[in-house]
Backbone as JSON Lines, residues from 0, in Angstrom:
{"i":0,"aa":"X","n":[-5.62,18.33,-31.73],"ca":[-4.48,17.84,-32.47],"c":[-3.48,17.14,-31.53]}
{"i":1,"aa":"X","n":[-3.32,17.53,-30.37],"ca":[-2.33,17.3,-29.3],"c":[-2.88,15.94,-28.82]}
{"i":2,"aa":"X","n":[-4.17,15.89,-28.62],"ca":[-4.47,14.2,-28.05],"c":[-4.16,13.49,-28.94]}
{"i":3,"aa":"X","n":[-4.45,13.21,-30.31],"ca":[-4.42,12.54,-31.53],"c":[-3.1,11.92,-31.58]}
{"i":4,"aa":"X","n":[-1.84,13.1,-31.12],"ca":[-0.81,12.79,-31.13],"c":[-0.39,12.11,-29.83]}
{"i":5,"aa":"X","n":[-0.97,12.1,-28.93],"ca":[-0.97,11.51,-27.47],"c":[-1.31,9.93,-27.94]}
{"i":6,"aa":"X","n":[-2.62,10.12,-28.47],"ca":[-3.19,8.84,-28.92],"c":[-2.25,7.81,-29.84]}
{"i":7,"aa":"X","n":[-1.51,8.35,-31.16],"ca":[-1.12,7.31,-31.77],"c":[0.47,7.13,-31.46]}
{"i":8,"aa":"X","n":[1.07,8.27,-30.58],"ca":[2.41,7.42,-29.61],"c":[1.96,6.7,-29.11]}
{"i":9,"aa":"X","n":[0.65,6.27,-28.13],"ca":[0.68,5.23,-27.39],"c":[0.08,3.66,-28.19]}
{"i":10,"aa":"X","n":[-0.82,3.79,-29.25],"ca":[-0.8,3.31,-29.97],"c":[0.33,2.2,-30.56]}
{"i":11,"aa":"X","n":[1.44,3.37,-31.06],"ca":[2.59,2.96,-31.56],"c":[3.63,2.19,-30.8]}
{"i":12,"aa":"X","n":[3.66,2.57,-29.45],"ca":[4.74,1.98,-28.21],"c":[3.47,0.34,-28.0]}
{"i":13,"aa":"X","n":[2.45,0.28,-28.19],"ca":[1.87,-1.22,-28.12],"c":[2.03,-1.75,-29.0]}
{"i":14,"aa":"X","n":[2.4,-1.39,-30.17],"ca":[2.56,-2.01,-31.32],"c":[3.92,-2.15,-31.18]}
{"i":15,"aa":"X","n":[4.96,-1.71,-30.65],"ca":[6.21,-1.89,-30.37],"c":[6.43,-2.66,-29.35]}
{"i":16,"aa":"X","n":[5.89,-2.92,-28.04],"ca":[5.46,-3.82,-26.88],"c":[5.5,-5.18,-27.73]}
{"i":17,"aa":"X","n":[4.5,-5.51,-28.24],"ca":[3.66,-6.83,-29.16],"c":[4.46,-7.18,-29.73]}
{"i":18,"aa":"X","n":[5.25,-6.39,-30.67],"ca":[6.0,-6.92,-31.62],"c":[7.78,-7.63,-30.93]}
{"i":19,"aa":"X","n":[8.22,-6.86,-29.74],"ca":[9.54,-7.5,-28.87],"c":[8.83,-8.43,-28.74]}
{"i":20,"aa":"X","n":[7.37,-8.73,-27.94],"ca":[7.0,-10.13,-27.15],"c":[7.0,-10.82,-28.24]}
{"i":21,"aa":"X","n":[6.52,-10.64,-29.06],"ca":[6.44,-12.0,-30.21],"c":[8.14,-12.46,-30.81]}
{"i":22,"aa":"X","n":[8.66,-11.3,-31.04],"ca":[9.69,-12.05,-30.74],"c":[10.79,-12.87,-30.09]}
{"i":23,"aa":"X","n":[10.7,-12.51,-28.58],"ca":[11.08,-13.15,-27.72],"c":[10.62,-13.79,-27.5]}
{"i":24,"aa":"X","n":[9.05,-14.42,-27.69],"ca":[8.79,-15.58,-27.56],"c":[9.34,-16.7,-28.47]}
{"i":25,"aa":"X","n":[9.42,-16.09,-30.03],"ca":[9.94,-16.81,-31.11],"c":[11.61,-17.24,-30.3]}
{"i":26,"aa":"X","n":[12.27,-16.35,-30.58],"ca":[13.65,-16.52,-30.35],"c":[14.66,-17.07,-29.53]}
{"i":27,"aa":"X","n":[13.67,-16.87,-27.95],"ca":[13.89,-17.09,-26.33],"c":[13.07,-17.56,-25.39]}
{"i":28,"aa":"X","n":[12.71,-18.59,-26.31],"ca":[11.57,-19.57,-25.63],"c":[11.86,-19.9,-23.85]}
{"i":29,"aa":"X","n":[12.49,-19.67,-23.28],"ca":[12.44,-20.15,-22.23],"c":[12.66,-18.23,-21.69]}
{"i":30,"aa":"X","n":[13.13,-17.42,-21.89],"ca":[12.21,-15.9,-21.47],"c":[11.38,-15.87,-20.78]}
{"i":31,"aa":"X","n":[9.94,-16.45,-21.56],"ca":[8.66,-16.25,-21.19],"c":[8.43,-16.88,-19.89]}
{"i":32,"aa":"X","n":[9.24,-18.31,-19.24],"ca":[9.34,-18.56,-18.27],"c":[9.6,-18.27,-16.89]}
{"i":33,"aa":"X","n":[10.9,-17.08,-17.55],"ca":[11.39,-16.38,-16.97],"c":[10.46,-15.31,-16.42]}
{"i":34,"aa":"X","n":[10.16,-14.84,-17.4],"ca":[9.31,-13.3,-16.79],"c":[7.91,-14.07,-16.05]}
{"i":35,"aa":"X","n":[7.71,-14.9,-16.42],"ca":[6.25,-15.41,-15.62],"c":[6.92,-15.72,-13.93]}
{"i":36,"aa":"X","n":[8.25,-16.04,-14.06],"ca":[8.68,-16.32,-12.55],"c":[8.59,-14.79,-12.06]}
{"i":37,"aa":"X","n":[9.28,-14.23,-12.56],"ca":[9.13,-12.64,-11.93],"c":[8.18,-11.94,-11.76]}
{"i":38,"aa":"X","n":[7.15,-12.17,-12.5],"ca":[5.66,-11.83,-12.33],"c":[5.12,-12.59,-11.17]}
{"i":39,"aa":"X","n":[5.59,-13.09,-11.29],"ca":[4.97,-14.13,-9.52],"c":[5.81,-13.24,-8.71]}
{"i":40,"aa":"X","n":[6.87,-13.35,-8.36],"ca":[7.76,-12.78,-7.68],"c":[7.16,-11.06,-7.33]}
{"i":41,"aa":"X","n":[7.21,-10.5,-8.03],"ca":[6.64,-9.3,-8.0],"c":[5.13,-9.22,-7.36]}
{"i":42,"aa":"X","n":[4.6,-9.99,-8.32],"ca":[2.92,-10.21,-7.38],"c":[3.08,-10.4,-5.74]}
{"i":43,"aa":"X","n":[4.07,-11.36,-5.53],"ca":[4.27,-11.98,-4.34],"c":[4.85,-10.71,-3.23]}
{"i":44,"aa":"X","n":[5.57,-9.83,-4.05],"ca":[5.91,-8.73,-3.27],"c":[5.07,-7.68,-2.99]}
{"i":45,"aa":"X","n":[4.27,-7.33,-3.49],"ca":[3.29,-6.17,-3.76],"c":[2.15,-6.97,-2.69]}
{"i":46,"aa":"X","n":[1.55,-8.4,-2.7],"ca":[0.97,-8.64,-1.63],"c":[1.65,-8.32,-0.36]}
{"i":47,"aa":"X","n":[2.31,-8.72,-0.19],"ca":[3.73,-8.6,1.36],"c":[3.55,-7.3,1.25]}
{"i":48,"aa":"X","n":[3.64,-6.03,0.55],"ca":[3.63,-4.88,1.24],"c":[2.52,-4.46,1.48]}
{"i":49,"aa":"X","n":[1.44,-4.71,0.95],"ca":[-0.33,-4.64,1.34],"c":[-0.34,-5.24,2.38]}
{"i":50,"aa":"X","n":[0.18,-6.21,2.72],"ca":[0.01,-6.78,4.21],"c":[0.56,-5.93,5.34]}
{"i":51,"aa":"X","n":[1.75,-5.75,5.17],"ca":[2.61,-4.87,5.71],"c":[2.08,-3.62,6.29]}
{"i":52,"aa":"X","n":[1.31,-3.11,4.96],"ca":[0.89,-1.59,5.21],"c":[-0.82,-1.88,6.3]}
{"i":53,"aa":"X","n":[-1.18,-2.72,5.78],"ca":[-2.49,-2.87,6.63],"c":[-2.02,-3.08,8.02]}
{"i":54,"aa":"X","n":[-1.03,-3.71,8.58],"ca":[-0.25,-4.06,10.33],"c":[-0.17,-2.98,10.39]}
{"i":55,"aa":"X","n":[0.46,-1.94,9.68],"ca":[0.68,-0.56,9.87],"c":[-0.62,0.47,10.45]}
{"i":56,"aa":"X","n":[-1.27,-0.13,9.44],"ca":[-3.09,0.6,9.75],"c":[-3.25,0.47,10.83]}
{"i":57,"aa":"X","n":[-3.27,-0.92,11.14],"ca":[-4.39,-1.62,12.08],"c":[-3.29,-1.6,13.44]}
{"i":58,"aa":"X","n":[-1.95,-1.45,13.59],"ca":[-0.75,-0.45,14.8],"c":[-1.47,0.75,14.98]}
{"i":59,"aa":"X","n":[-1.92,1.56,13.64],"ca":[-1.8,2.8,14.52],"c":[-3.32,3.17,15.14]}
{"i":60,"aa":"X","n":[-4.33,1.8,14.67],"ca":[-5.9,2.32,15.26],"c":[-5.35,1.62,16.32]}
{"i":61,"aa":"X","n":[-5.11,1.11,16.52],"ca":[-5.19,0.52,18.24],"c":[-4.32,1.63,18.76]}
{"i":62,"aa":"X","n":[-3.5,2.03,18.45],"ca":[-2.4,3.2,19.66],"c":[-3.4,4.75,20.17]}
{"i":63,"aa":"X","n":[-4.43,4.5,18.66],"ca":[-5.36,5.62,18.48],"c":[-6.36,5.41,19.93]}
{"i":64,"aa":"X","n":[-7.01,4.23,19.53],"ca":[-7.87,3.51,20.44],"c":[-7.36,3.27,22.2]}
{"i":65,"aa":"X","n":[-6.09,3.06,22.08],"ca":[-5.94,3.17,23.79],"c":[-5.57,4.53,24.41]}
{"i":66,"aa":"X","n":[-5.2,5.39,23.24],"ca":[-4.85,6.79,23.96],"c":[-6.24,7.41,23.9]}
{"i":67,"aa":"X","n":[-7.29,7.04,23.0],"ca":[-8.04,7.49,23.2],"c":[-9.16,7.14,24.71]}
{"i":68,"aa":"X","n":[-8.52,6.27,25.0],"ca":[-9.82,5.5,26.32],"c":[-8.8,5.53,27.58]}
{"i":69,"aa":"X","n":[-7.49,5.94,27.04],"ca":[-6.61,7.05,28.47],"c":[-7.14,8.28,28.22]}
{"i":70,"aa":"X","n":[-7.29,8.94,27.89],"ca":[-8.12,9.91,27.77],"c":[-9.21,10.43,28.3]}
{"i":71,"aa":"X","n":[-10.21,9.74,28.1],"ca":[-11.38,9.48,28.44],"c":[-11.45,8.97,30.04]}
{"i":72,"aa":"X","n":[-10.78,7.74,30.6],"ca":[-10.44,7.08,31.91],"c":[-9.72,8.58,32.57]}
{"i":73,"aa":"X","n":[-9.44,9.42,31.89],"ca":[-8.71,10.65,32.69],"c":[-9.37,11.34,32.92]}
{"i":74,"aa":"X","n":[-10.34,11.77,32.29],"ca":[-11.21,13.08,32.28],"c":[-12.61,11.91,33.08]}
{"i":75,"aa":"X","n":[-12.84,10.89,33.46],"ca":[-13.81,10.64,33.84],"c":[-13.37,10.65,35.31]}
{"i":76,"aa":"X","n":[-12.18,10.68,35.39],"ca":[-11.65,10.24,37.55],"c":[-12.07,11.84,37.64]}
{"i":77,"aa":"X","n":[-12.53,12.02,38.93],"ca":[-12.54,13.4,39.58],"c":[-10.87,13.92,39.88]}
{"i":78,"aa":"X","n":[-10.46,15.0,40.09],"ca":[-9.48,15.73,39.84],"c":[-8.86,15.89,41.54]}
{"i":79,"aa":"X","n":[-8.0,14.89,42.23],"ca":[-8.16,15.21,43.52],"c":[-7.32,16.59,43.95]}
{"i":80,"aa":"X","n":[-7.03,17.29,43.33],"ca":[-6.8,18.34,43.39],"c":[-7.97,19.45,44.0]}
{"i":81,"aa":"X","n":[-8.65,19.25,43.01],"ca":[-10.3,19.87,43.19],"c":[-10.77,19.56,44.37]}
{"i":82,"aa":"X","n":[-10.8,18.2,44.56],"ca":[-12.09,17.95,45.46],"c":[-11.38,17.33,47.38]}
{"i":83,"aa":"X","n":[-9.92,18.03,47.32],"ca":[-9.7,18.01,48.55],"c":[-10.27,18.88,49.65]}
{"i":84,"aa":"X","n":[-10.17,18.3,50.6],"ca":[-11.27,18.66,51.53],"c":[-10.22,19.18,52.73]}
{"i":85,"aa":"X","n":[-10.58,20.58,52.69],"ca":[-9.32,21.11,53.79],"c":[-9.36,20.54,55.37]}
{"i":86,"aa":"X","n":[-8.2,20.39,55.45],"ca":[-7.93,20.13,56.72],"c":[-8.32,21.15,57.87]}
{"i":87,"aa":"X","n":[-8.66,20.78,59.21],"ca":[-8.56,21.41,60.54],"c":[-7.76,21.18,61.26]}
C-alpha cells in the first residue's frame, strides 16, 4: 500500500513538473532560454569540478608514488649504522 502511495506522489509531482513547463513555455517564452543558459552553466560547472577532483586523484597518486620509492630507496641502502667497521 505504502509504495503505491510512493508511486502516485511521484507520478503526481511529474504531472505537476509538465504542467509549470508548459506553461512557462506558453507565457515566458524567453525562460526557456534562460534555463537552457543555466543548464550549460551548471553542466559547465560540474565538468570543472570532475576535473578538479581527478588533479586531486592524480596529486595524491604521485605523493603516494614518491613516498612510496623513498621508502623503498631507504630500506634498499645498507644501514651504516650496522655495518660500521670498528676502529683500532
Amino acid at each position: 500500500m505504502q509504495n503505491e502511495l510512493v508511486q502516485d506522489a511521484a507520478i503526481r509531482n511529474l504531472e505537476i513538473l509538465g504542467e509549470a513547463s508548459n506553461y512557462i513555455q506558453k507565457h515566458y517564452p524567453g525562460a526557456a532560454r534562460l534555463a537552457d543558459d543555466k543548464a550549460h552553466m551548471i553542466q559547465a560547472s560540474e565538468r570543472i569540478a570532475r576535473r578538479m577532483e581527478l588533479r586531486a586523484v592524480v596529486a595524491f597518486l604521485q605523493r603516494q608514488l614518491l613516498w612510496d620509492a623513498a621508502l623503498r630507496t631507504r630500506r634498499s641502502r645498507p644501514d651504516p649504522a650496522r655495518h660500521r667497521v670498528a676502529k683500532m
